[in-house]
C-alpha positions as CSV (number, residue, x, y, z in Angstrom):
1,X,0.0,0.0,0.0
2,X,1.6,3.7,-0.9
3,X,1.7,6.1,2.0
4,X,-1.0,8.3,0.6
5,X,-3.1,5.6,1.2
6,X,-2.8,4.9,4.3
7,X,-4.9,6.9,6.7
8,X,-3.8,7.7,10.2
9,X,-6.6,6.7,12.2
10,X,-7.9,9.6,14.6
11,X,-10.5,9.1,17.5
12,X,-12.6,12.2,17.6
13,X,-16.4,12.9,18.5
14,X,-19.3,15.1,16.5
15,X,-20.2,17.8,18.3
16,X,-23.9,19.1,18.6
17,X,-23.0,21.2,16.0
18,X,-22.5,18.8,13.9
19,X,-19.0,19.5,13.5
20,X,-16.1,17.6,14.0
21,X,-12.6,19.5,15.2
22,X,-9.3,18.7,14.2
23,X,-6.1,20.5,14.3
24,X,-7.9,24.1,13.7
25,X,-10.2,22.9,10.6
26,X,-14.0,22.5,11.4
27,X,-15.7,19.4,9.2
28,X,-19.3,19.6,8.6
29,X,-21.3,16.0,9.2
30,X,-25.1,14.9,8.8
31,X,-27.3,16.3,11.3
32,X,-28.2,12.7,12.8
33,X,-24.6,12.3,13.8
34,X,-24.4,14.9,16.4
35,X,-22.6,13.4,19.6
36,X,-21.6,10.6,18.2
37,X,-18.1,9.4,19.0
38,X,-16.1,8.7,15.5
39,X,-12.8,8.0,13.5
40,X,-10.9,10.4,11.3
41,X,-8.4,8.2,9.2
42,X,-6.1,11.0,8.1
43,X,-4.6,11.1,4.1
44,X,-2.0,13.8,2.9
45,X,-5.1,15.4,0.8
46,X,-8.0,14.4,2.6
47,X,-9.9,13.5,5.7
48,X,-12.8,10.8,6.1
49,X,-14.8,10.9,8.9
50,X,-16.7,7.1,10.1
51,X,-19.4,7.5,12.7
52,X,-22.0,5.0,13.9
53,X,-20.7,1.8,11.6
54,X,-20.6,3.3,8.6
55,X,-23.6,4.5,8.7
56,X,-22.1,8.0,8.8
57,X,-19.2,8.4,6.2
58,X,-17.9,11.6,4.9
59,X,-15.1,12.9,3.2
60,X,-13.4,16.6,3.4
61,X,-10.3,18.3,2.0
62,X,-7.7,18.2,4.5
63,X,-7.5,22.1,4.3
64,X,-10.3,24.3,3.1
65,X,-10.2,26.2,-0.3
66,X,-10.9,29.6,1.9
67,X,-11.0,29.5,5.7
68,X,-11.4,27.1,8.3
69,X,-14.3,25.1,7.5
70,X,-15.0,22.6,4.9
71,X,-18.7,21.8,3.9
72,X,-19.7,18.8,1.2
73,X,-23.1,19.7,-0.9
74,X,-26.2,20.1,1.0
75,X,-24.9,19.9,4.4
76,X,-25.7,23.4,5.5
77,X,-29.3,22.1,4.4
78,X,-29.5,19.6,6.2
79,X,-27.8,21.2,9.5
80,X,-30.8,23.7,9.0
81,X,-33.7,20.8,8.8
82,X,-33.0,19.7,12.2
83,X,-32.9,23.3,13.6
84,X,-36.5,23.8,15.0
85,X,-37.1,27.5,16.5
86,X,-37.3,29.9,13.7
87,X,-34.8,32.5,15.7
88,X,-32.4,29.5,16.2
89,X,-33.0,28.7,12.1
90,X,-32.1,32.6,11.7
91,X,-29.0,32.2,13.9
92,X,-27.7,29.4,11.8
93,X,-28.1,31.0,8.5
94,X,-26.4,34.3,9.3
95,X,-23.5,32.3,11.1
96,X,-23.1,30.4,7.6
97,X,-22.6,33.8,5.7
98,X,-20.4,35.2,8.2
99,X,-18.4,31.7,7.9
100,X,-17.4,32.8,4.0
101,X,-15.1,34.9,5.5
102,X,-13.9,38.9,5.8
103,X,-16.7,39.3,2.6
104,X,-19.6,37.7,4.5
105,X,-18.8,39.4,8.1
106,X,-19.2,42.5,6.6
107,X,-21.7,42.3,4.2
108,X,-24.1,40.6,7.2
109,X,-22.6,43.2,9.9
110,X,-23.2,46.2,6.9
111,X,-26.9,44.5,6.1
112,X,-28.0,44.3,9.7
113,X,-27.5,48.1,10.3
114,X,-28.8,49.2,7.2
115,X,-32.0,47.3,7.1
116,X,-32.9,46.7,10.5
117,X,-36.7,46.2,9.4
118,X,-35.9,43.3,6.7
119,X,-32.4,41.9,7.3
120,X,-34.0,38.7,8.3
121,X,-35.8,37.9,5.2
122,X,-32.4,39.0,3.2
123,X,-30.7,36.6,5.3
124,X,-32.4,33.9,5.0
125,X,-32.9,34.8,0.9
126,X,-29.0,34.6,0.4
127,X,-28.8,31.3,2.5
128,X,-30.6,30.5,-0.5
129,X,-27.9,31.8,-2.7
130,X,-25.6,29.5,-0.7
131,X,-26.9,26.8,-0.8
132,X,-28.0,27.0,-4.3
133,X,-24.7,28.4,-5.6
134,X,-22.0,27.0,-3.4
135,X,-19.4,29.6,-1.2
136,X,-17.5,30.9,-4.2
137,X,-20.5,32.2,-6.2
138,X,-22.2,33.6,-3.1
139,X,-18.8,35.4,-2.4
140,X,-19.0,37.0,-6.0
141,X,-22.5,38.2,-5.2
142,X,-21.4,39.3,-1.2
143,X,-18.5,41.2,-2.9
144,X,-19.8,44.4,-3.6
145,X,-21.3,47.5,-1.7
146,X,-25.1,47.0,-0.3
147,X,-27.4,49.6,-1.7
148,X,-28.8,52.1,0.9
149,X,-32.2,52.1,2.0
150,X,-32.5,56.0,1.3
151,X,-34.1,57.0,-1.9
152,X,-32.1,57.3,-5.1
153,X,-30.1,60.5,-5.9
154,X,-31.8,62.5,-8.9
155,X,-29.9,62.0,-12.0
156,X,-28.1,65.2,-12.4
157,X,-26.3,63.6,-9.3
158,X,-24.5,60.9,-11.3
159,X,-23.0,62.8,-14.3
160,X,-20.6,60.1,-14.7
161,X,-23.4,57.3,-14.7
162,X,-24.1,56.2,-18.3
163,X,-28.1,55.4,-18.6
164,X,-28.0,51.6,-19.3
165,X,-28.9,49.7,-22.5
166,X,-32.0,49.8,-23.8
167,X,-33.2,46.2,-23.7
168,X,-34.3,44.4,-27.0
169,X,-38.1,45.1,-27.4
170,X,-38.2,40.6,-27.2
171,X,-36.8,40.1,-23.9
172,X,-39.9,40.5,-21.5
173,X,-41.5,38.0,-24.6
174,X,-38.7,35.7,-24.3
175,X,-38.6,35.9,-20.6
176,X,-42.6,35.1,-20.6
177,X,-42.0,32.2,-23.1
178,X,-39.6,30.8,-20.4
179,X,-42.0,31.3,-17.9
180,X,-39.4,33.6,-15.7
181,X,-42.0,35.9,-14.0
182,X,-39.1,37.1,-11.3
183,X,-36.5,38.1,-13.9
184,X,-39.0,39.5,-15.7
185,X,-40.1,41.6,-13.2
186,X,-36.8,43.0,-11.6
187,X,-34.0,42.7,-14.6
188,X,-34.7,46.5,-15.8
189,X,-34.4,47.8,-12.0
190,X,-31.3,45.6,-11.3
191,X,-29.7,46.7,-14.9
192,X,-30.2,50.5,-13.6
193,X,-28.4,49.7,-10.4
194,X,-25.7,47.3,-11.9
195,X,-24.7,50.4,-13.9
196,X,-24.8,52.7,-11.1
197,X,-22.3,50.0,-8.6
198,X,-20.3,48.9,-11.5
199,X,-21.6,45.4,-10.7
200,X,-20.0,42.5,-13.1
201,X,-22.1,40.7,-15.6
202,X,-21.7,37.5,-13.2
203,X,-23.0,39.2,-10.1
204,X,-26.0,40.0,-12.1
205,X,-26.9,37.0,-13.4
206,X,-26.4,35.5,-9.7
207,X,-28.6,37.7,-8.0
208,X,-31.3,37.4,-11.1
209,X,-31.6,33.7,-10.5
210,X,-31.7,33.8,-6.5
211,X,-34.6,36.2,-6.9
212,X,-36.0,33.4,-9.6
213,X,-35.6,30.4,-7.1
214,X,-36.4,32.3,-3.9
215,X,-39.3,33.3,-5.9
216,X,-40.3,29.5,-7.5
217,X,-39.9,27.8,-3.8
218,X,-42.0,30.4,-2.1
219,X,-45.0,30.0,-5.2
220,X,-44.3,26.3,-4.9
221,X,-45.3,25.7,-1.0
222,X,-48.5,28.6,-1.4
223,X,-49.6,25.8,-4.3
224,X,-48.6,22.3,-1.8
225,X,-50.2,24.1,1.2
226,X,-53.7,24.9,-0.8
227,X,-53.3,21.4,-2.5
228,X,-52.5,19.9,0.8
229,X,-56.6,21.1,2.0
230,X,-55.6,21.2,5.5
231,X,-58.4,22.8,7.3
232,X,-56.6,25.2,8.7
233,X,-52.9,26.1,8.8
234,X,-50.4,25.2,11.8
235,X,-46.5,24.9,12.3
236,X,-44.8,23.3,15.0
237,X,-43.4,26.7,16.7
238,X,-47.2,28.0,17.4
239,X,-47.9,24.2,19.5
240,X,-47.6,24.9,23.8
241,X,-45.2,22.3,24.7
242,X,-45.7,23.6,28.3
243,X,-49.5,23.0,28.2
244,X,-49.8,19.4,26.5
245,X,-46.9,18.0,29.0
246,X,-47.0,14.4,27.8
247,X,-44.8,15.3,24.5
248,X,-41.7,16.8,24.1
249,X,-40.7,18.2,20.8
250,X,-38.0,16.6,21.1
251,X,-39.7,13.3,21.2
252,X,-40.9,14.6,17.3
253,X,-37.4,15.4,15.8
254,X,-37.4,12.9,12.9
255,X,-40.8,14.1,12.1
256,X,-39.7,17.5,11.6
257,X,-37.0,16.4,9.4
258,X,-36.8,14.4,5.8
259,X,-36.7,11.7,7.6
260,X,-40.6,11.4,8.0
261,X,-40.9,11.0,4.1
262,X,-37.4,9.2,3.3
263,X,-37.7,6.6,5.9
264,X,-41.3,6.4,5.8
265,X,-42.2,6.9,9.3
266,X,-45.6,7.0,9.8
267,X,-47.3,8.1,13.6
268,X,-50.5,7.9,15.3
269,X,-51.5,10.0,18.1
270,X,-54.2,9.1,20.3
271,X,-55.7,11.0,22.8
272,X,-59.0,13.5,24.3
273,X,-60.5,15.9,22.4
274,X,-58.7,19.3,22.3
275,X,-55.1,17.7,22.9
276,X,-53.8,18.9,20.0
277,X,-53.3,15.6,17.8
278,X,-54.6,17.8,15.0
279,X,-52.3,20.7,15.1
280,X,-49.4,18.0,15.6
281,X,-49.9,16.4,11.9
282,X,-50.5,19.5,10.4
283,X,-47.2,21.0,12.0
284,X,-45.7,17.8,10.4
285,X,-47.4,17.6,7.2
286,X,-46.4,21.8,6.7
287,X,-42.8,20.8,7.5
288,X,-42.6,18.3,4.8
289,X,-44.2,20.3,2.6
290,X,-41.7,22.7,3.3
291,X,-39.0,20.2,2.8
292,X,-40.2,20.0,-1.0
293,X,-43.1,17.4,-0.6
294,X,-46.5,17.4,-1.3
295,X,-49.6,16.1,1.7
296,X,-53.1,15.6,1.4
297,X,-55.0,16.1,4.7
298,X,-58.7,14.3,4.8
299,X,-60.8,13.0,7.8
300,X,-61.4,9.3,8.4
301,X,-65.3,9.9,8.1
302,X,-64.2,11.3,4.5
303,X,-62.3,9.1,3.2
304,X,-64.0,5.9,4.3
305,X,-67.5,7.1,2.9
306,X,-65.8,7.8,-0.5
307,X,-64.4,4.8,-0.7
308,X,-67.1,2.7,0.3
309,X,-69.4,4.4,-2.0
310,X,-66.6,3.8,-4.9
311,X,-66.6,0.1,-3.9
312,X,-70.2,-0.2,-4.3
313,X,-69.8,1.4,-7.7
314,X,-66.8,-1.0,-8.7
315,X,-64.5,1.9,-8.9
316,X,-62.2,1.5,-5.8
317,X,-58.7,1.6,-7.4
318,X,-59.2,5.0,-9.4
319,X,-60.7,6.3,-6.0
320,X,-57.8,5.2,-3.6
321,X,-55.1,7.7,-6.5
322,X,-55.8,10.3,-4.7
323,X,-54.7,8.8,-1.4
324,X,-51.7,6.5,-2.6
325,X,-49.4,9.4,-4.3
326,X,-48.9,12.5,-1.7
327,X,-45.7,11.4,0.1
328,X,-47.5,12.4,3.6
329,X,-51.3,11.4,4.1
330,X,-52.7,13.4,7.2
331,X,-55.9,10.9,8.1
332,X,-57.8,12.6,10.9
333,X,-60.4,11.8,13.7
334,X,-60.5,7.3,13.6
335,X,-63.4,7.1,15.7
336,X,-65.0,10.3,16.1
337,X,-68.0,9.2,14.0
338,X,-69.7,5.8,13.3
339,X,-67.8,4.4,10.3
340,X,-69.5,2.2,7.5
341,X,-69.6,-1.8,8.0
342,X,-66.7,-2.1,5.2
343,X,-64.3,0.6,7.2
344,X,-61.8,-1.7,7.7
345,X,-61.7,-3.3,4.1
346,X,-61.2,0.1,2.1
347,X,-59.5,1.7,4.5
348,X,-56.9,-1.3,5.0
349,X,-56.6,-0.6,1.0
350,X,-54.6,2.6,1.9
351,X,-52.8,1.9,4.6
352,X,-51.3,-1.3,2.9
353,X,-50.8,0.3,-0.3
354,X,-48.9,3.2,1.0
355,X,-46.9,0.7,3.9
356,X,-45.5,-1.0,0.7
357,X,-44.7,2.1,-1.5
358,X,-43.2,3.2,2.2
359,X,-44.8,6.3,2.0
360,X,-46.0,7.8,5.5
361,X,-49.4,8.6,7.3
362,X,-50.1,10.5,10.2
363,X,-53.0,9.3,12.3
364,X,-55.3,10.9,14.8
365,X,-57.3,9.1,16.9
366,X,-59.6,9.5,20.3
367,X,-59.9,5.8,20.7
368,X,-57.7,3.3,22.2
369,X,-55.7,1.5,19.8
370,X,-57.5,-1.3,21.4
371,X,-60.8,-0.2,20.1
372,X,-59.9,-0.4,16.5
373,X,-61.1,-3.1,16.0
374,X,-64.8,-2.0,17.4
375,X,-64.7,1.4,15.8
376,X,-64.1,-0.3,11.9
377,X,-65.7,-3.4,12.8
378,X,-63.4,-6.0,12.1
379,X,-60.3,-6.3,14.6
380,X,-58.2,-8.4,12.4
381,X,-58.2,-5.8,9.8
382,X,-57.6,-3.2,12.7
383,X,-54.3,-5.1,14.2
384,X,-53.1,-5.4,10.7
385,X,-53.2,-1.6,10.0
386,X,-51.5,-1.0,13.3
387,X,-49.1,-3.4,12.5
388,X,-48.1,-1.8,9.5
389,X,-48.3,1.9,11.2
390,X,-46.4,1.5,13.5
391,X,-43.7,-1.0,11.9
392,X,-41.5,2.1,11.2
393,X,-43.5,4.7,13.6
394,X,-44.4,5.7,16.8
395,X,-47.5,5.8,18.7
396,X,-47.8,9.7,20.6
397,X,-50.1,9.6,23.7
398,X,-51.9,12.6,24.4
399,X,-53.6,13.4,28.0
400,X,-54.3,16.6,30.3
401,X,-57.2,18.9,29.6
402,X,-58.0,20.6,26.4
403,X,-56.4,23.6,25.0
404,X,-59.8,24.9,23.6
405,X,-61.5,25.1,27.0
406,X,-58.2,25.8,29.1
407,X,-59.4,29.7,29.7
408,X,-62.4,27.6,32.4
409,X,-61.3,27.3,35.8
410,X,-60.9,23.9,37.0
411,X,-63.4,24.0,39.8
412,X,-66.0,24.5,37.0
413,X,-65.9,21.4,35.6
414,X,-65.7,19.8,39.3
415,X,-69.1,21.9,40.2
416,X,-70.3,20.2,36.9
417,X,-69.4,16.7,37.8
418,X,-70.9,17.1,41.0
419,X,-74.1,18.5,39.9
């Protein structure tokens, strides 16, 4: 074996950072390996770091191109999934800018004094950049002055500035032929202000597409959440942990993450009314949809009468489409209502159709898991679904009082009971 290819074998540990430290260089691992112990076999050109079996295996530069930190293609993404609170998420993506180095510190330090309004929404729009682009690109577009907030200076103010090209009287045609509403809309005003900074033909095209694919992804998940139907919107940040005291959020990390859709993990949560099993697979369902997945949301009273009707009709397998494609099905309320005497055959379709395609669905329930079988009629069918639920799931029990009545006093409902 030649010497560059042996690797000096290191013992070193992921931090909670997700970052492993060695001799003054910072190397970026998978989310899921935080605090893992791990080995760093060490080549003259290159690093690999081996956590949890080889499970976790990634390989850096020994040294950086630029600075002291070394990240592989959607890593920073990933980092950011797992991130929960949307002022930790806002942390994280500044502290990646200022990690480009001298350019990024004081673009972010220069952005965050001029724009003290909207720095947050740029920030989070040139993460984009990042990530999209990789560091030396987003430098390019970092590199140059940020444009006050104050209004323009009148003309006669910038003798020197030459008025920029007419564009060809095609290009909004060709643009709308491309379907590129963004560019469209903003290349005139940028051309105008590329002229004035004396910004390069590359920077210009860099910040046209971000605008494009900032633009795209936020059109994209208005469309997912309307196709989604939930019946009404809610994100994990607005759920009270505190109140509903039998679930942690940590308890729902790989929910939150691409793990739900990629692994197929399906949940059910069980529980009173008011608990907020609800707002739980919504929250879930929204973050996958944020993730770049699509969700359908529909109530076990709803689904099981369309399909039983479609049965009837001989029609069942163009019914249960719908059902079998979103990669997250949100199926609400087993139980609420009396369910048709064929419950458990049609909806057993789904839920074995989608455990073999190992696509995920979210449950709610205020029946014991027990009483499955009572509440669609046939208990074999029941423990079969459950089976397949929870195979690669989790069951989420829900107690305490609920949130919708939690403004009565206690002793109110005692006077009740005693009455």
């Amino acid at each position: 074996m030649a010497p560059a290819d042996y690797g000096l074998r290191v013992p070193v540990t992921v931090g909670p950072t997700a970052m492993v430290h060695y001799q003054g260089v910072r190397y970026a691992m998978p989310a899921k390996a935080c605090g893992l112990p791990a080995t760093l076999p060490l080549y003259p050109d290159r690093v690999r770091i081996v956590c949890a079996g080889g499970k976790h295996d990634v390989e850096h530069p020994r040294v950086p191109a630029i600075g002291t930190i070394s990240y592989l293609t959607g890593q920073r993404a990933q980092q950011l999934a797992a991130v929960y609170s949307e002022r930790k998420r806002l942390y994280y993506m500044r502290e990646r800018l200022v990690e480009l180095g001298p350019i990024g510190e004081a673009y972010v330090t220069e952005l965050v004094h001029q724009r003290p309004h909207t720095w947050k929404g740029c920030i989070a729009r040139l993460f984009d950049v990042l990530e999209a682009m990789g560091d030396a690109r987003c430098r390019v577009v970092l590199d140059r002055p940020l444009r006050p907030t104050a209004p323009p200076l009148p003309a006669a103010a910038l003798p020197a500035v030459a008025p920029p090209a007419v564009a060809p009287p095609d290009l909004d045609e060709m643009l709308k032929r491309l379907a590129l509403p963004t560019i469209r809309r903003l290349h005139a005003e940028l051309a105008v202000r590329a002229e004035a900074e004396g910004m390069g033909y590359r920077a210009y095209l860099d910040i046209m597409v971000a605008e494009e694919i900032a633009h795209r992804a936020e059109t994209r998940l208005r469309r997912a959440v309307r196709a989604a139907q939930f019946p009404a919107l809610r994100t994990i940040d607005d759920f009270n942990f505190t109140f509903q005291s039998a679930l942690r959020r940590q308890m729902l990390g790989s929910y939150l993450g691409v793990e739900c859709v990629t692994d197929g993990r399906s949940a059910i949560f069980s529980g009173p009314t008011g608990t907020g099993k609800t707002h739980l697979v919504i929250a879930i369902a929204y973050r996958a949809l944020q993730h770049g997945y699509d969700a359908r949301f529909v109530s076990a009273d709803v689904l099981i009468g369309e399909l039983s009707h479609a049965a009837r009709l001989g029609s069942l397998d163009a019914a249960l489409a719908p059902y079998l494609h979103p990669h997250v099905l949100v199926l609400d309320e087993i139980g609420y209502l009396a369910h048709a005497d064929d419950a458990a055959n049609v909806l057993c379709r789904v839920v074995n159709e989608r455990y073999l395609r190992q696509l995920p669905i979210l449950v709610t329930t205020n029946k014991p898991l027990a009483a499955w079988g009572h509440v669609l009629h046939d208990g074999d069918l029941a423990e079969a679904m459950i089976d397949r639920l929870l195979e690669r799931g989790a069951h989420f029990e829900m107690r305490g009082r609920s949130y919708r009545t939690r403004h009565l006093k206690e002793t109110d409902g005692d006077t009740t009971a005693d009455a």
